[in-house]
KOLROTI-252298 format. One record per residue (C-alpha): x, y, z; residue in three letters. Coordinates in nm, 3 decimals, padded with zeros to 5 digits. Each point is the difference from the previous one (the first is absolute). Layout:
<recs>
[[X Y Z] 'Ala'];
...
</recs>
This chain:
<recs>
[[-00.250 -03.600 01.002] 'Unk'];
[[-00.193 00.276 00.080] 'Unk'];
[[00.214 00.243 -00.189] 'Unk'];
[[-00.150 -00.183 -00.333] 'Unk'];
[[-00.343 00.004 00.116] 'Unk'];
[[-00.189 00.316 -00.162] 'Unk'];
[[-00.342 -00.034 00.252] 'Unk'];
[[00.259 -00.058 00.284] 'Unk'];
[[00.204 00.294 -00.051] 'Unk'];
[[-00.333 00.217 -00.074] 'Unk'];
[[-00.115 -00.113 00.310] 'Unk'];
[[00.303 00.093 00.196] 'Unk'];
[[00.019 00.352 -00.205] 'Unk'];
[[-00.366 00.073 00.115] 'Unk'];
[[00.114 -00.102 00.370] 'Unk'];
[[00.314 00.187 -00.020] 'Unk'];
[[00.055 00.257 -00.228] 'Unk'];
[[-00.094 00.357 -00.032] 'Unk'];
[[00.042 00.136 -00.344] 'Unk'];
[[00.060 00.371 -00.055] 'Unk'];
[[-00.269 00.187 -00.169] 'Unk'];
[[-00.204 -00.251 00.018] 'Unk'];
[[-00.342 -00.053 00.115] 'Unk'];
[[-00.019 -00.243 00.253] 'Unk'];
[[-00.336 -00.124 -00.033] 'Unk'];
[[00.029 -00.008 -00.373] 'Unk'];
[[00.314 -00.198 00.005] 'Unk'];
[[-00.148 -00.245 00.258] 'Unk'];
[[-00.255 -00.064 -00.251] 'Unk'];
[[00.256 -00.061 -00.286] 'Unk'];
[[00.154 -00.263 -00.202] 'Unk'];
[[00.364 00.127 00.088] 'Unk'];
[[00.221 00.009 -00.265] 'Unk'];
[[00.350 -00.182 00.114] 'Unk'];
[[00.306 00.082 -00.238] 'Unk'];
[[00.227 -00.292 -00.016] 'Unk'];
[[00.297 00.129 -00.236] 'Unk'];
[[00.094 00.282 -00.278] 'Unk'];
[[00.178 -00.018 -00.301] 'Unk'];
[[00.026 00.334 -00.240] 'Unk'];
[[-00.321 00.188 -00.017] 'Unk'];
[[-00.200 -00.360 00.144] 'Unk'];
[[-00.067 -00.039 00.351] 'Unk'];
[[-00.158 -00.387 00.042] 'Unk'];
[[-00.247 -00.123 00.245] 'Unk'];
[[-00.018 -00.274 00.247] 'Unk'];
[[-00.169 -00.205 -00.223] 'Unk'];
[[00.225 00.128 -00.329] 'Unk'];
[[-00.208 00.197 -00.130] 'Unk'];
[[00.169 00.303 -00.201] 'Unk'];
[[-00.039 00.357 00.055] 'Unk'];
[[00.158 00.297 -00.133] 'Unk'];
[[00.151 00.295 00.262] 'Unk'];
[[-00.238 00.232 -00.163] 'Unk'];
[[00.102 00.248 00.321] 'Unk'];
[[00.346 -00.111 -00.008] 'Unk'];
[[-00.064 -00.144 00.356] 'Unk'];
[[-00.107 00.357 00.144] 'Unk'];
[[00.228 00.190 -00.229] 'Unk'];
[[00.326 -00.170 00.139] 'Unk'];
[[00.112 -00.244 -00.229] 'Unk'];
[[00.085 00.194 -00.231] 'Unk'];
[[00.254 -00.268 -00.232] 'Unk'];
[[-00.282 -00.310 00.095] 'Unk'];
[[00.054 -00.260 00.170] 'Unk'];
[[00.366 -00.220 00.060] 'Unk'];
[[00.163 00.233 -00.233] 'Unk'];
[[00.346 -00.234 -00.025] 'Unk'];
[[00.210 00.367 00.110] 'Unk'];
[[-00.192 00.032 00.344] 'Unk'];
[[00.038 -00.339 00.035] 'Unk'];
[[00.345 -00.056 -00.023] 'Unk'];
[[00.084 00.283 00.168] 'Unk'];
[[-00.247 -00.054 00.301] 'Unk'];
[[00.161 -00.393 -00.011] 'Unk'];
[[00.369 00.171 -00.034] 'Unk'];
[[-00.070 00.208 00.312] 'Unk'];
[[-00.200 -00.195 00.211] 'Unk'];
[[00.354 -00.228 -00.030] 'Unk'];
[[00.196 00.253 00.192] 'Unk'];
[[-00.253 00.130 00.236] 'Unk'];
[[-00.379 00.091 00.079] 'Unk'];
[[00.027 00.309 00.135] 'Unk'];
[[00.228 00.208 00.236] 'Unk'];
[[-00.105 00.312 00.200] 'Unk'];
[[00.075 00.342 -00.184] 'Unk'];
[[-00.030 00.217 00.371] 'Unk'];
[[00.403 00.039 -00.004] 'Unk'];
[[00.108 -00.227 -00.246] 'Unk'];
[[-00.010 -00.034 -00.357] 'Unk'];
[[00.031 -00.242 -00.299] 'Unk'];
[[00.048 -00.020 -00.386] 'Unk'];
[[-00.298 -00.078 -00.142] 'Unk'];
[[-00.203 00.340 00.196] 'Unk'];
[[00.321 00.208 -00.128] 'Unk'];
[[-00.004 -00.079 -00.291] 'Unk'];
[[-00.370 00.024 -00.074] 'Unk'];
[[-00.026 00.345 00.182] 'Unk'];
[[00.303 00.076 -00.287] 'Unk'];
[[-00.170 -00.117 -00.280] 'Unk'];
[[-00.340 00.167 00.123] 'Unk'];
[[00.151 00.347 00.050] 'Unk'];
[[00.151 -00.057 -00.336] 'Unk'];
[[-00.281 -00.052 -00.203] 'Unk'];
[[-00.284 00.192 00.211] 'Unk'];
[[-00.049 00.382 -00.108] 'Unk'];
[[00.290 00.272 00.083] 'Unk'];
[[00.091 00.028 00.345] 'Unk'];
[[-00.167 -00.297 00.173] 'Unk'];
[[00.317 -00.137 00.143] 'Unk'];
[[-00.090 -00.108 00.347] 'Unk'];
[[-00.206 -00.313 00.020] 'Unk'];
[[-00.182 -00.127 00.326] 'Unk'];
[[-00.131 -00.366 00.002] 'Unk'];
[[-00.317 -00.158 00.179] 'Unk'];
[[-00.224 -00.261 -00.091] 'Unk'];
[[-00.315 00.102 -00.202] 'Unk'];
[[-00.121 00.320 -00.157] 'Unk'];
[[-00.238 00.149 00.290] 'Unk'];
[[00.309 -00.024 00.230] 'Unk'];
[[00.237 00.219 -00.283] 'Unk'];
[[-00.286 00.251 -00.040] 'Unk'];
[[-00.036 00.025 00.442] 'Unk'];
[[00.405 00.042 -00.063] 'Unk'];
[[00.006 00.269 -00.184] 'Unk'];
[[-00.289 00.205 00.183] 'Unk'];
[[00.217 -00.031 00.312] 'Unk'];
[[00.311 00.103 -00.179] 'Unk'];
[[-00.151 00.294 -00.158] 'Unk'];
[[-00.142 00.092 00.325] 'Unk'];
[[00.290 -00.031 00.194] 'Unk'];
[[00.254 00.160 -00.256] 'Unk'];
[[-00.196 00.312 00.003] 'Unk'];
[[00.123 00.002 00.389] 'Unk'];
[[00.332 -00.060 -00.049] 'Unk'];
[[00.112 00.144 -00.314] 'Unk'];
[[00.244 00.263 -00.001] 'Unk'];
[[-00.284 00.312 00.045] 'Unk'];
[[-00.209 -00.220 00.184] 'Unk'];
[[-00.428 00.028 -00.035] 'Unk'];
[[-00.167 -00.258 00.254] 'Unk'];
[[-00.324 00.207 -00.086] 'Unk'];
[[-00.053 -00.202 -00.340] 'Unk'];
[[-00.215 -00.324 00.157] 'Unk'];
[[-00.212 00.002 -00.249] 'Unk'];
[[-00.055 -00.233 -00.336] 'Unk'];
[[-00.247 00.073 -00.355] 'Unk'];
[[-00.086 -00.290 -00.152] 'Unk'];
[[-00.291 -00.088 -00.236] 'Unk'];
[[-00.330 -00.066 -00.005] 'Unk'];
[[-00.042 -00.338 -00.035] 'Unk'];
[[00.403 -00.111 00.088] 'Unk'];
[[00.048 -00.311 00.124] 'Unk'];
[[00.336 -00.075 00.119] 'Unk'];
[[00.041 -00.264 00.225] 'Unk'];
[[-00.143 -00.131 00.335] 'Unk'];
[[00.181 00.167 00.271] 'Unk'];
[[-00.142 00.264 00.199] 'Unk'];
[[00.216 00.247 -00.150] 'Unk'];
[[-00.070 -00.154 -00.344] 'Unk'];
[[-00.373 00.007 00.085] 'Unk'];
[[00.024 00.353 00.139] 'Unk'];
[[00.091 00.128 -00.379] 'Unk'];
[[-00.247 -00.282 -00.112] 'Unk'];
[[-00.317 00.121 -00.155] 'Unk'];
[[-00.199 -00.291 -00.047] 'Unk'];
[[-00.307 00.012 00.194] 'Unk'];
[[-00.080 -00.358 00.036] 'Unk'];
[[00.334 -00.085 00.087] 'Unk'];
[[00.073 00.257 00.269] 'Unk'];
[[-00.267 00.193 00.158] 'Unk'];
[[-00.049 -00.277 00.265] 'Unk'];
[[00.352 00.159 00.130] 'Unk'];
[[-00.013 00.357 00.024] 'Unk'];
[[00.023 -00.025 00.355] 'Unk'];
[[00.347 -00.090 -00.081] 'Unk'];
[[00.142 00.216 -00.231] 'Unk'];
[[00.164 00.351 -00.059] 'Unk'];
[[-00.191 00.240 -00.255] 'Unk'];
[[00.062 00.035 -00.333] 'Unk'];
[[-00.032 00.221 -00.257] 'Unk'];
[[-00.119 -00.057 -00.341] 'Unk'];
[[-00.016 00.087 -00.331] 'Unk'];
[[-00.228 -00.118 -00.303] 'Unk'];
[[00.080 -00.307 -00.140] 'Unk'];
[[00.108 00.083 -00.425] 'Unk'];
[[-00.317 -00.237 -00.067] 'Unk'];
[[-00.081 00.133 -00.379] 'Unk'];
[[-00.367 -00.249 -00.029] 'Unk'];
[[-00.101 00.068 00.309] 'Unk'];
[[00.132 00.403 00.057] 'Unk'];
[[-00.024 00.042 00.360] 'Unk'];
[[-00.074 00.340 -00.082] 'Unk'];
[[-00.269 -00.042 -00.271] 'Unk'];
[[00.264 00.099 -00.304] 'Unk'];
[[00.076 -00.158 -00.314] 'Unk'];
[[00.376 -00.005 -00.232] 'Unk'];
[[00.089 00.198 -00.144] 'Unk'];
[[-00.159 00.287 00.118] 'Unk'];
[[00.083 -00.042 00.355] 'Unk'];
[[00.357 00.143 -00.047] 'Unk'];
[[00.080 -00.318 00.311] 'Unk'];
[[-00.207 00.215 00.229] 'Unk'];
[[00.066 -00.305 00.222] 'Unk'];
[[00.407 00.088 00.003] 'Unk'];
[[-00.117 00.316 00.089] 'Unk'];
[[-00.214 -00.138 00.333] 'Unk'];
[[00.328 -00.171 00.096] 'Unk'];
[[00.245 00.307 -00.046] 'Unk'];
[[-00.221 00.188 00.180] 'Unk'];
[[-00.032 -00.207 00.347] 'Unk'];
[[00.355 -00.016 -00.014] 'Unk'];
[[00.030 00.422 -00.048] 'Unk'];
[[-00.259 -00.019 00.302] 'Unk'];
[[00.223 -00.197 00.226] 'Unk'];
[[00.340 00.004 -00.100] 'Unk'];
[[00.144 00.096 00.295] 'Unk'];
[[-00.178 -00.314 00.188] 'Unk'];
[[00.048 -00.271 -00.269] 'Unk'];
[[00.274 -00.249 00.006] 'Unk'];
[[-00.085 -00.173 -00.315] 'Unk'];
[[-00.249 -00.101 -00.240] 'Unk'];
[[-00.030 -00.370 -00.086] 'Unk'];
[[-00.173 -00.114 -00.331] 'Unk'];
[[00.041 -00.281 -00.216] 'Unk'];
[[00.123 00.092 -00.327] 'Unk'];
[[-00.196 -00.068 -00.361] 'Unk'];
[[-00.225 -00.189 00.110] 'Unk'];
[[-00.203 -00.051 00.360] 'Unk'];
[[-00.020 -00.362 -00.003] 'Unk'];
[[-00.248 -00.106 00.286] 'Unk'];
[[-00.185 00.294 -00.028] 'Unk'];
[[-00.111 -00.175 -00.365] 'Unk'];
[[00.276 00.047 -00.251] 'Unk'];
[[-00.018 00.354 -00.006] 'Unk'];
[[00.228 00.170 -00.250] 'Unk'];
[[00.077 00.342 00.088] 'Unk'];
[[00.023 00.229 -00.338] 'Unk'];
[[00.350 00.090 -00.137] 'Unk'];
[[00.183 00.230 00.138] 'Unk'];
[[-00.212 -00.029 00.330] 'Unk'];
[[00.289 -00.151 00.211] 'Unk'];
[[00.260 00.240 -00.140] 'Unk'];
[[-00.165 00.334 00.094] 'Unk'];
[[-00.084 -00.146 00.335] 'Unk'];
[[00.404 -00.108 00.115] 'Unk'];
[[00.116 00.356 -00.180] 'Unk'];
[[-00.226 00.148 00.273] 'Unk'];
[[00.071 -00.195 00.280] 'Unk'];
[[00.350 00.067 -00.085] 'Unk'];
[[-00.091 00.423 00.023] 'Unk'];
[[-00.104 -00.053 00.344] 'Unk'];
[[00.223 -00.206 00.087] 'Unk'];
[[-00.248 -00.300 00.092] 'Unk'];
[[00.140 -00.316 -00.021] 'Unk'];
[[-00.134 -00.232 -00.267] 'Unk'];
[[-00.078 -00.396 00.076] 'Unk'];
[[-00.077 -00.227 -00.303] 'Unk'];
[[-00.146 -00.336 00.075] 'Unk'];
[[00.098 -00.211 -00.240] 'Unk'];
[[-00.057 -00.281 00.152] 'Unk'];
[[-00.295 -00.107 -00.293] 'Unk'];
[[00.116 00.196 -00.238] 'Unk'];
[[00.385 -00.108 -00.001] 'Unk'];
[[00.252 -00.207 -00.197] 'Unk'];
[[-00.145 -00.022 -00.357] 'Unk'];
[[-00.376 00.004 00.070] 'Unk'];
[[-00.100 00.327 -00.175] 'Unk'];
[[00.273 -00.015 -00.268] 'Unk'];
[[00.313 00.161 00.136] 'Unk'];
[[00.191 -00.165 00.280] 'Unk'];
[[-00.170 00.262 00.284] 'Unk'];
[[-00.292 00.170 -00.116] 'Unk'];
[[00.131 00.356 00.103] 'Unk'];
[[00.248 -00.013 -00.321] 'Unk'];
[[-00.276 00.033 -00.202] 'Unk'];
[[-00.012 00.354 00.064] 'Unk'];
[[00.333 00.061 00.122] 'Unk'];
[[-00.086 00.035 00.424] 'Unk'];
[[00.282 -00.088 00.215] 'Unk'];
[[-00.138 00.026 00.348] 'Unk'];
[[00.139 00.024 00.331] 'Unk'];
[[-00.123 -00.330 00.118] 'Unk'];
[[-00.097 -00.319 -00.231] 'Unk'];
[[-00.170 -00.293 00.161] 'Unk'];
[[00.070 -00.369 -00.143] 'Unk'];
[[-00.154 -00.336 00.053] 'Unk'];
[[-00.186 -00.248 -00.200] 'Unk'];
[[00.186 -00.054 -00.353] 'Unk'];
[[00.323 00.071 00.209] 'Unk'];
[[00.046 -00.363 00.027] 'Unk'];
[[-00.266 -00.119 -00.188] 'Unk'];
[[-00.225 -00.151 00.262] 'Unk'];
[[00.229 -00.219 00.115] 'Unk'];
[[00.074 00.174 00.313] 'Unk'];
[[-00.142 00.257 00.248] 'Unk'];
[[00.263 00.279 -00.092] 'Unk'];
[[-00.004 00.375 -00.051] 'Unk'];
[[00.161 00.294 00.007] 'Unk'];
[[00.054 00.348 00.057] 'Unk'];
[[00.203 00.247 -00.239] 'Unk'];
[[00.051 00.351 00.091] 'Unk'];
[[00.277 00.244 -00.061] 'Unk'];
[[00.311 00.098 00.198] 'Unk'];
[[-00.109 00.329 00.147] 'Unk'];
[[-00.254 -00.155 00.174] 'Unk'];
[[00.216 -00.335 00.112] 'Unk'];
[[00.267 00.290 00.134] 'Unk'];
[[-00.268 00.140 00.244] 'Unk'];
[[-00.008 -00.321 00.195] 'Unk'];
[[00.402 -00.012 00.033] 'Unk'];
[[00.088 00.023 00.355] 'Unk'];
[[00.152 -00.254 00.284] 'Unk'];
[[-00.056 -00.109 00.327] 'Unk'];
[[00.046 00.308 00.166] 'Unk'];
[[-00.209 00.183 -00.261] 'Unk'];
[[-00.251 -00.253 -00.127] 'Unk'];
[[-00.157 00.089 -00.341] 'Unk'];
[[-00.131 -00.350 -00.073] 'Unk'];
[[-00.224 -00.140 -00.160] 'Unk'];
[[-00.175 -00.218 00.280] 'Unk'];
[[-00.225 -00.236 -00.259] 'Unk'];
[[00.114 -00.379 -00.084] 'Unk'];
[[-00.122 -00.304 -00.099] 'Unk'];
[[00.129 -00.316 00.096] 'Unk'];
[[00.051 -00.134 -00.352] 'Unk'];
[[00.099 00.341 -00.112] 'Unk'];
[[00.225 -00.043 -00.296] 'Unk'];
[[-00.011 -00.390 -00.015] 'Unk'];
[[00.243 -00.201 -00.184] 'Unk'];
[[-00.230 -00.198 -00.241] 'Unk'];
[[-00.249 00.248 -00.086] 'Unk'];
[[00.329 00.236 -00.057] 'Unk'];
[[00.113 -00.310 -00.253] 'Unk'];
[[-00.295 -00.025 -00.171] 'Unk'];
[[-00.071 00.366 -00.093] 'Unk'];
[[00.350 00.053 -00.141] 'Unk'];
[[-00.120 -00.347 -00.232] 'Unk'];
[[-00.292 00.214 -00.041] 'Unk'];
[[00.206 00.344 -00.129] 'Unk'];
[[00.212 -00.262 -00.198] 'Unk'];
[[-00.327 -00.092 -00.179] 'Unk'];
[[-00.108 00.339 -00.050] 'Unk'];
[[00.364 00.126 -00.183] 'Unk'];
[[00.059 -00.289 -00.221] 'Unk'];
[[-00.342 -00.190 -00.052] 'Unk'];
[[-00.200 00.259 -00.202] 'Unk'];
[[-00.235 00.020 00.282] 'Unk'];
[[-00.147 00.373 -00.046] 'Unk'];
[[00.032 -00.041 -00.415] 'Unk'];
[[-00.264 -00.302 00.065] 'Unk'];
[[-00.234 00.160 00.257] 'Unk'];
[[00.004 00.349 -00.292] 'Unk'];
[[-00.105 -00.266 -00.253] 'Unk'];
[[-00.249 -00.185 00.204] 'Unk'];
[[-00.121 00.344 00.122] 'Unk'];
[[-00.124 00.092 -00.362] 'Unk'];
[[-00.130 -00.413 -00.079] 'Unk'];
[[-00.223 00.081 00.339] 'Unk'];
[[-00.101 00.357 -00.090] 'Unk'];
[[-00.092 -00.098 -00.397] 'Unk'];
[[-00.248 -00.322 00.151] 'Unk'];
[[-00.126 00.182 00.269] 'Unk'];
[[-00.096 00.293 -00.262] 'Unk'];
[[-00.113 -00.236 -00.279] 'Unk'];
[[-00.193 -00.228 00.233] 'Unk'];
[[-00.151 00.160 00.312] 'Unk'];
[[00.017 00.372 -00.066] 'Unk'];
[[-00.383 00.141 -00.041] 'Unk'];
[[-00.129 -00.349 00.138] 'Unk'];
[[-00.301 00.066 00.230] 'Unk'];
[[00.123 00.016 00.334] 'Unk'];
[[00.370 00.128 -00.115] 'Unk'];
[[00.038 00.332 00.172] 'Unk'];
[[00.354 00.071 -00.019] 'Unk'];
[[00.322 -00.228 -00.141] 'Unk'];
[[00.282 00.153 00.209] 'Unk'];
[[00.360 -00.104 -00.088] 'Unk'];
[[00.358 00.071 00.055] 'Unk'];
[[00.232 -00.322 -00.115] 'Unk'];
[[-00.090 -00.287 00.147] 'Unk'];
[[-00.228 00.114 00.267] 'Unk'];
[[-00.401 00.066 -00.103] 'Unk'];
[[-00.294 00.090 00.140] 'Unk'];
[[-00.348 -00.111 -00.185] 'Unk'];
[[-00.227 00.246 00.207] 'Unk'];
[[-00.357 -00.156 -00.001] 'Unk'];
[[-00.290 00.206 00.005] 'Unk'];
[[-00.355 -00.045 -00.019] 'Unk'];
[[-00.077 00.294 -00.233] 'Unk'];
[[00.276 00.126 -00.205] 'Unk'];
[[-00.176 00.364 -00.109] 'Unk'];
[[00.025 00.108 00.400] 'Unk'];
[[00.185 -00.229 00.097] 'Unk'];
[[-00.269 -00.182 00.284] 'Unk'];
[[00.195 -00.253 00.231] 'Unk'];
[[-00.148 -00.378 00.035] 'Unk'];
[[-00.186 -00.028 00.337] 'Unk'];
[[00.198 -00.143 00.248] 'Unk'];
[[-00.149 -00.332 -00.010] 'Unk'];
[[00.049 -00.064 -00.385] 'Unk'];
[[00.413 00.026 00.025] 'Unk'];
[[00.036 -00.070 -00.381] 'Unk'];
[[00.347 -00.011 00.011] 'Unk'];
[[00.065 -00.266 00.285] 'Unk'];
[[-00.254 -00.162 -00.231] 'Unk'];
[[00.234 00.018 -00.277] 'Unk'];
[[00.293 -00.121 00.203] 'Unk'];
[[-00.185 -00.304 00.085] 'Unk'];
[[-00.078 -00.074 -00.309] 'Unk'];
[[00.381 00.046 -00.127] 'Unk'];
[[00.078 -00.208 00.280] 'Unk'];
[[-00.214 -00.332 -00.125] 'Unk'];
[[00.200 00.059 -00.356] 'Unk'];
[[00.312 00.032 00.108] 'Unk'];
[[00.061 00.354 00.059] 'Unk'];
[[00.072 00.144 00.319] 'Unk'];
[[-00.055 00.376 00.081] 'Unk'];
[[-00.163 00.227 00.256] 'Unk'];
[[-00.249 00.265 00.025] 'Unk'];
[[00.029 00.329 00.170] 'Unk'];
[[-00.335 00.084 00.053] 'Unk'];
[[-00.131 00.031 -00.312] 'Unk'];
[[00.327 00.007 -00.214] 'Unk'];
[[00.170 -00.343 -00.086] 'Unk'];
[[00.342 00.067 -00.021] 'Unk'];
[[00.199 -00.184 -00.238] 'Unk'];
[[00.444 -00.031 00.100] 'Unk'];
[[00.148 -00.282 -00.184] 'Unk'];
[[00.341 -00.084 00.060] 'Unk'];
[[00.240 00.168 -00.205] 'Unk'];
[[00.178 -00.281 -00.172] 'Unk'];
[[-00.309 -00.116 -00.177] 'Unk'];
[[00.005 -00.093 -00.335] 'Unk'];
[[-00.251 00.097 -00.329] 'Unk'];
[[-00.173 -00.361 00.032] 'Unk'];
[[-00.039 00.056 00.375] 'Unk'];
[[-00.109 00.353 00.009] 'Unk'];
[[-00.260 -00.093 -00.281] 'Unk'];
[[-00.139 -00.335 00.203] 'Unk'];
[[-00.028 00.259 00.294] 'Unk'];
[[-00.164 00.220 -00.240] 'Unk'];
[[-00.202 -00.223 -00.143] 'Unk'];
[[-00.156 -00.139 00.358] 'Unk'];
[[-00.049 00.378 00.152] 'Unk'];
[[-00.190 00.138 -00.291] 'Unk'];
[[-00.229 -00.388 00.007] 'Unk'];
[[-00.039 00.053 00.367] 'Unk'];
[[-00.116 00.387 -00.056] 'Unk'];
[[-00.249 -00.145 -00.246] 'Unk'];
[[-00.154 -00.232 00.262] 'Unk'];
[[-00.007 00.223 00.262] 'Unk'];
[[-00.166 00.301 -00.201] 'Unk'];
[[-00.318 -00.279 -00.113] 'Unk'];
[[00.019 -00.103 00.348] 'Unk'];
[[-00.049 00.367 00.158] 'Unk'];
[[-00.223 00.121 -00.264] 'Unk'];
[[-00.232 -00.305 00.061] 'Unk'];
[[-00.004 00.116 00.405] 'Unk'];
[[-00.044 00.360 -00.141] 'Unk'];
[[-00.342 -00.057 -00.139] 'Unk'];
[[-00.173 -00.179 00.197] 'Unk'];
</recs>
């Protein structure tokens, strides 16, 4: 069969596919990797070899893989029905989900609005900010406008790439896109405006209060993602950063979007990151852990003030004119309520705070003043190992060295699969893992750092 074959099906993947983010020439000249199966914290090869979900599958599966709760509730559903349309109609599963979510998310999120992946619940909320401004009760269709970050990335549609800020990613399209404003990314190692903690006072809070004093009148909303800016390299914004930024927005009554869409369901700690400093914003975008990779689901929480602004009926439409056909589908529905089951009576955050401080006490012990170890960034069980080739200035690797995909390759032929970002690896277990498996992780990343660094200080001197 050629389903069993591995050179036949990376043949037909070469003929075929197109891979996102991915080089096309590079992977044409690959050994693809074909993932059979997935058990726990293992995903398993074509030929059985054994891998652990170092990146948790892109930061998805959050409980591993065939966690016995999704499946029986994905197997439970799937024996009523696949899906049914939400445009008009309803079902139990997206009630009671949208229940449970606006019962556990922060104070006043108690309107939730289902897609299928987290670019679409970011592009959501953009348009719902924008068109709320119109038709709330003083309306102000004069606020088009959106801050977001230096650096953001928040998806792949245009209005997603519009508050994007990753060069490489989206300066082919600005053709395409509406202008947006930005603010300085809360990058402490690399200051964005040449300052250093403590004495900086957050001069970088400062930058963003003061675009939004500058155009208050014109902004809809500013979207950031909270704690920590995931593709932008596992930035961690410094406490208190997020806080002083929603009590502004709030002053000028600029709406406030939090993608949460990395940064969700357990991953730094608390169930949504903004609870670590007590921000309840007026729009919280879901995807990824919300059903635990096993289904392209998300969502989109805001309050009731703004769901109010869009009540109207045929003869005096205030809708909301943005769908997707599997908007609020059955199984995914099933399988994140087996996923908020798992969060309130598994111990799931108590584990990821205890793995947290195994990861933080290894990293420090064994990589932290190594030679190319700029910065170790953290926040529970997301990290950042920011790779530098001088850690006084710190000098970047030139382009052509990339000692972190170097790394990841490495990891990769002992088991261990992760990503780089540049020149970061990033490091997102899943969250059920054990001691003995966060330690075997542990144990390969630091051996695969070793090899890399004699590796890439062997091409630095010749």
């Amino acid at each position: 069969m050629m389903d069993a074959d591995p050179y036949m099906l990376a043949q037909a993947d070469k003929a075929h596919c197109w891979h996102p983010f991915t080089p096309v020439s590079d992977w044409e000249a690959s050994d693809p990797l074909i993932i059979q199966s997935g058990q726990g914290v293992y995903l398993f090869d074509i030929a059985g070899k054994r891998y652990f979900d170092g990146t948790s599958s892109l930061w998805c599966t959050a409980l591993g893989h065939r966690h016995p709760r999704l499946d029986s509730a994905l197997s439970d559903q799937i024996g009523l029905m696949a899906h049914s349309t939400f445009l008009g109609m309803t079902h139990p599963k997206a009630i009671l989900l949208a229940q449970r979510l606006a019962k556990i998310s922060p104070e006043g999120l108690d309107r939730v609005f289902y897609s299928d992946n987290g670019a679409t619940a970011v592009e959501i909320a953009l348009k719902m900010a924008f068109q709320y401004h119109c038709q709330k009760a003083l309306p102000e269709p004069g606020r088009t406008r959106f801050l977001a970050l230096t650096g953001a990335y928040h998806g792949d549609t245009l209005g997603d790439v519009s508050v994007g800020g990753v060069g490489h990613f989206h300066a082919l399209f600005k053709p395409l896109l509406f202008e947006t404003l930005r603010a300085p990314a809360p990058h402490c190692y690399r200051c964005p405006l040449g300052l250093r903690q403590p004495d900086c006072l957050m001069a970088c809070l400062g930058e963003a209060t003061k675009q939004i004093d500058e155009h208050a009148e014109s902004l809809a909303a500013v979207v950031v993602e909270p704690i920590v800016q995931g593709a932008a390299g596992m930035i961690t914004q410094p406490e208190g950063w997020l806080k002083g930024l929603a009590d502004h927005c709030r002053s000028r009554g600029v709406l406030l979007i939090l993608d949460e869409v990395a940064v969700g369901f357990g991953r730094t700690g608390t169930m949504f990151a903004c609870e670590r400093e007590g921000v309840a914003p007026d729009f919280l975008c879901l995807a990824k852990g919300l059903t635990g990779g096993y289904l392209p689901m998300a969502a989109t929480l805001t309050t009731n003030e703004i769901h109010s602004a869009f009540r109207g009926d045929w003869a005096n439409p205030k809708t909301f004119y943005h769908g997707h056909t599997f908007t609020g589908n059955p199984l995914g529905s099933a399988v994140a309520l087996a996923v908020l089951d798992a969060f309130e009576h598994d111990g799931i955050l108590e584990n990821v705070n205890r793995q947290a401080a195994r990861v933080a006490e290894r990293f420090d012990q064994d990589l932290k003043g190594r030679r190319f170890i700029g910065e170790i960034r953290q926040q529970g069980l997301m990290v950042g190992v920011d790779l530098v080739q001088d850690r006084a200035a710190p000098t970047a690797f030139k382009p052509l060295i990339k000692p972190a995909a170097q790394m990841c390759r490495i990891a990769r032929s002992n088991g261990l699969l992760i990503r780089p970002l540049g020149d970061i690896v990033t490091f997102l277990p899943p969250l059920i893992s054990t001691d003995e498996e966060i330690d075997s992780m542990l144990d390969i990343f630091m051996a695969s750092y070793l090899e890399m660094e004699k590796a890439v200080g062997l091409e630095l001197s010749k």
